[in-house]
C-alpha angles and dihedrals in degrees: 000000000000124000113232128208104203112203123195132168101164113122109260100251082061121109085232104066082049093052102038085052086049093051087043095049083048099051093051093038073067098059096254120129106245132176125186120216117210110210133172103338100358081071091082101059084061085061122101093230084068117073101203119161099201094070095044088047086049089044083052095049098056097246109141116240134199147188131205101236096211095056088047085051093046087055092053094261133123121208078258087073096050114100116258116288093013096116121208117217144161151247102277080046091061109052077059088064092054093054095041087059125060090196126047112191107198104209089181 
């Protein structure tokens, strides 16, 4: 099965991030490997001051799930502040991503 990069920006109160988390639970309840990748706003949902399920229920089910460290710094937050198991990375880390996954979802 494929693997699947799912990208989100949306701010975590948006339809989109809660959608984006469902299709990837699905995905992986499939059998398939999934990651989600957290950019701009989506960052905040990653952070522990938000309490979004979605993320811990991702984080559960084994899906990996990352957070663009420039867009957390340019929200105020450091990778300390993201929840357990959420990973900042970079830009060059990012690019890995896109190589380690043969299929990228933009959930915008």
């Amino acid at each position: 099965m494929k693997s699947v990069l799912v990208w989100v920006n949306s701010a975590p109160s948006s339809s989109n991030l809660s959608n984006a988390f469902q299709i990837a639970q699905q995905m992986r309840a499939q059998g398939r490997a999934v990651s989600i990748f957290l950019a701009q706003d989506a960052v905040l949902a990653g952070t522990r001051g938000n309490q979004i399920a979605p993320v811990v229920s991702a984080l559960q089910a084994g899906i990996a799930t990352y957070a663009l460290r420039e867009d957390l710094a340019l929200r105020g937050f450091a990778s300390a502040a993201l929840w357990d198991g959420v990973r900042a990375v970079d830009y060059a880390q990012l690019v890995e991503l896109f190589e380690q996954h043969e299929q990228v979802i933009g959930a915008l």
